[in-house]
N, C-alpha and C positions, 0 to 999 in steps of 0.2 A: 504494500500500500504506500503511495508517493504521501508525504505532508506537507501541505502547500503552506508557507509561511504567511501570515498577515500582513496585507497592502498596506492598513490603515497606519498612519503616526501613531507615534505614542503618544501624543498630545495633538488635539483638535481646538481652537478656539475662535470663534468668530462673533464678532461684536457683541463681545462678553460685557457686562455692567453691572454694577456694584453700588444700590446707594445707600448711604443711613440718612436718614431722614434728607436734610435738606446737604448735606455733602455727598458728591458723587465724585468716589473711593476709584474707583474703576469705569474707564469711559470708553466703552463700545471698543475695547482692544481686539485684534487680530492676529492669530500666528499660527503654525504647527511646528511640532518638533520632532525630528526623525527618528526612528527606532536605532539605539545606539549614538545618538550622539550628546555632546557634552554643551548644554545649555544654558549659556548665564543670564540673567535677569540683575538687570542693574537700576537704580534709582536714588536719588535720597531719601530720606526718611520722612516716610508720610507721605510719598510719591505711588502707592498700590503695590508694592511689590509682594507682602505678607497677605493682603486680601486677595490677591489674585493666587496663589500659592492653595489657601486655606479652599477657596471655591475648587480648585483645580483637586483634590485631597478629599471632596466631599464632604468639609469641616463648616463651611459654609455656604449658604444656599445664595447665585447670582438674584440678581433683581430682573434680568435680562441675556438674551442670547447663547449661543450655542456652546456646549463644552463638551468635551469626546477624551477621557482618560484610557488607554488601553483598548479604545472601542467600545468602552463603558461609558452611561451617559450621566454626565455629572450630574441630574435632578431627580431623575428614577432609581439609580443604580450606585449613589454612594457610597453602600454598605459594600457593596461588592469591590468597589474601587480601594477602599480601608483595607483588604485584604489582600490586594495584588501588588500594593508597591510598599514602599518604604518611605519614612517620613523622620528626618532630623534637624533639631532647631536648634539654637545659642540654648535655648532653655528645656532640651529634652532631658527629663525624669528616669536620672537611675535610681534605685534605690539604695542609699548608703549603708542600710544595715543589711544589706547582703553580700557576699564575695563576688567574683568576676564572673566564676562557672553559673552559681546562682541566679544573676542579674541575666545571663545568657541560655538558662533554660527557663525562668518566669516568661521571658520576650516569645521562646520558642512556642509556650503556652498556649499565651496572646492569639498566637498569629499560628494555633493548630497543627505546627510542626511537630511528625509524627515519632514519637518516641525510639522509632527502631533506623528512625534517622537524624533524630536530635544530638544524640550522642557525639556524633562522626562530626557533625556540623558545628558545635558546640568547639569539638578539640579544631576543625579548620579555621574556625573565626579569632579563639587564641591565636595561632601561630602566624594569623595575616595578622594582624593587632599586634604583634609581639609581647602578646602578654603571658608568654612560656612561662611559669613559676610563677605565677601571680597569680592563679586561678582559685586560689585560698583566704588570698586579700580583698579584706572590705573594699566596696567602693568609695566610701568617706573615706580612706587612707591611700587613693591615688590622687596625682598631683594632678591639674586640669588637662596636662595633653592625653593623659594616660585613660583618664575619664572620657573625653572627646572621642580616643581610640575605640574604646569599648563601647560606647554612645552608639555611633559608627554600627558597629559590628550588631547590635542588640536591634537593630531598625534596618538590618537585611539577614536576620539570622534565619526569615522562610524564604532567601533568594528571590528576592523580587526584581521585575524585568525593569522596572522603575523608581528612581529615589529620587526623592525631593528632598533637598537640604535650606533651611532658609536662616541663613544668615549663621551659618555650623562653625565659625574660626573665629566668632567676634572677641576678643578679648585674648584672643592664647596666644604666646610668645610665638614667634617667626619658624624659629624649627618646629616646635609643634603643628603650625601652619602648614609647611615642607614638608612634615610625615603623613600628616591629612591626608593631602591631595596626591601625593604619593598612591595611598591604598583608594584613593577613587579615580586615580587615572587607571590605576588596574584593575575595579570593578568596571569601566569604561569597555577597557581594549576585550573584556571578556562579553562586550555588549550588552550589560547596563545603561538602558537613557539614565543618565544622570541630569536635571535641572535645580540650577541653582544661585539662590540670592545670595550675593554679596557685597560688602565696601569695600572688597580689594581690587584695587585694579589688576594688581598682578597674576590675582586666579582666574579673572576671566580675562586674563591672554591668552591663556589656552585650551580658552574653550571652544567649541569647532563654528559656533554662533554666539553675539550679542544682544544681547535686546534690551534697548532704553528706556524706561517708564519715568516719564517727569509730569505730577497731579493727575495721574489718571489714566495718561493719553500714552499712548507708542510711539515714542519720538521717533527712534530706528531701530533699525535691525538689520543687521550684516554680519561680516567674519569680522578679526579685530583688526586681520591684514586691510580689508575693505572699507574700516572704518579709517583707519587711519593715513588711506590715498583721498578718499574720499568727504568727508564729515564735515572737514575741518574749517571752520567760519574763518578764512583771514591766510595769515600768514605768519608762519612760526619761527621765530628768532630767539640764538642763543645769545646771550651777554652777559660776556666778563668784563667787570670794572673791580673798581677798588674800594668801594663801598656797597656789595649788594641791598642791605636792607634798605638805606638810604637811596638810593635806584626806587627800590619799589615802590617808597612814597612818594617819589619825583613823576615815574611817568604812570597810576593810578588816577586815571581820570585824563590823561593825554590826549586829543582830538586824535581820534585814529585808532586808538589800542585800547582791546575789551579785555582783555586778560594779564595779568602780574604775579610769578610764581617764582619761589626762591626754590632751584635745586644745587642742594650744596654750596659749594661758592662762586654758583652764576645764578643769572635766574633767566623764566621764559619768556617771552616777549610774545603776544598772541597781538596782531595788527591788519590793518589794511594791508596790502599788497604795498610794498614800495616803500614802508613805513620805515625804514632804519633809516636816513637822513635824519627823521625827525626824533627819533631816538637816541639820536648819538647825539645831536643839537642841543639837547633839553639836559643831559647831563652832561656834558662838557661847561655847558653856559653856567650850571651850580655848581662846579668844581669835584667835580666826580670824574676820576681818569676813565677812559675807554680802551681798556686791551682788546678786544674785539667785538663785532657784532657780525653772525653770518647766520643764514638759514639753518635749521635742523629737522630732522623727523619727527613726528610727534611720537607723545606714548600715546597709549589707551587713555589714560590719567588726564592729559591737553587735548583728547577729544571729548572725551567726558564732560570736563569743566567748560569747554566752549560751545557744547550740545545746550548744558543745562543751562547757562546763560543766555543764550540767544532764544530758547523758550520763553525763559524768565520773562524777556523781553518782549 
């Protein structure tokens, strides 16, 4: 017997909407996302990203338009949706009075993982976790990556085809960050849709798609390559001088230039096209040396901030 693999995205959404009473959360957004790929969801805070998540999750009911999880339909079919994927937040619940094996056969529970395969699954999730010898250890007595680790682990211990992570690295040190993303690039390359909300620019470089949410709306959506040939409101200039701080409050507010960003000991110049003349003018004339000013690439980070601005706007 042949098994024909499913057409449908892992995620369906079409002018989905969201409102509480007189704030409208989520406004008529649009997207799919592919089976297997690594999806990021960016915004500020209070931009829709965790409403949009929660409806997507079955946690919340839209006010409006279409949603497809799995091929499951997010109004009829929630429960069943709670069942097929995986769900981790900044504030997903272990329990601390119990060890690491414990917390990973409770979840197995949950989510009806069956006994004479819980076992097997239990010891693989340690050893992708690296929490070899730990399995004894409360969870109030791991430190937050190690929690994070296992967090992780406890929110795909039934192997689900889909994981929703929304906002999962807020707060944890950099390496712990690096080992994260580490174990969900390889639940990825194993084809895991992974989507997921974050403030790092850095994780959603490599993610295989973008997607912007500033007050509700979908600003864009592209690769991060595509965002950053393309996006970019102006013109991006590097400058080294000899006082950056002072730099920034000199051309903050400059006819011509929307953006002021100190990296390290230069900063970014986001402007009109042609705009270094006028840059170099404005601190040279306040006595601010100029070692250079030339074009640069953007990051993710100088498209972001020039997306979110020129909305603002």
């Amino acid at each position: 017997m042949t098994i024909t693999a499913p057409t449908h995205p892992a995620i369906h959404v079409q002018e989905l909407t969201k409102r509480f009473d007189a704030l409208l959360a989520v406004d008529h957004i649009s997207f799919d996302v592919a089976r297997g790929e690594v999806f990021a969801f960016l915004g500020p805070n209070g931009s829709g990203k965790s409403t949009t998540i929660r409806m997507l999750c079955g946690i919340l009911e839209p006010t409006s338009g279409v949603g497809q999880v799995l091929g499951l339909d997010i109004y009829s079919q929630s429960e069943e949706i709670k069942q097929r994927i995986g769900y981790m937040s900044q504030s997903f619940s272990l329990y601390e009075d119990l060890t690491v094996r414990e917390n990973l056969e409770f979840y197995g529970g949950i989510y009806e993982v069956a006994r004479s395969r819980l076992s097997r699954r239990v010891t693989d999730l340690v050893a992708m976790a690296g929490l070899t010898g730990r399995e004894k250890q409360l969870a109030a007595h791991l430190s937050g990556g190690w929690k994070q680790r296992l967090a992780l682990s406890c929110a795909i211990v039934h192997e689900p085809p889909l994981l929703f992570l929304d906002e999962p690295t807020a707060g944890v040190d950099p390496v712990s960050r690096r080992n994260f993303w580490t174990m969900i690039y390889g639940l990825a390359h194993k084809g895991v849709t992974i989507f997921a909300t974050t403030h790092y620019l850095d994780e959603a470089e490599h993610a295989n798609r973008v997607a912007m949410i500033h007050d509700g709306v979908l600003a864009a959506l592209a690769t991060p390559a595509d965002f950053k040939a393309h996006f970019l409101h102006g013109e991006l200039l590097g400058v080294e001088c000899s006082d950056p701080l002072s730099a920034v409050d000199l051309l903050q507010g400059l006819p011509g230039v929307s953006e002021v960003t100190v990296y390290g000991s230069s900063i970014h110049v986001l402007g009109q096209h042609g705009i270094d003349p006028t840059v170099r003018a404005a601190l040279t004339n306040a006595g601010v040396r100029v070692d250079g000013i030339h074009p640069i690439p953007p990051t993710l980070e100088d498209v972001f901030i020039s997306l979110m601005g020129h909305k603002a706007e």
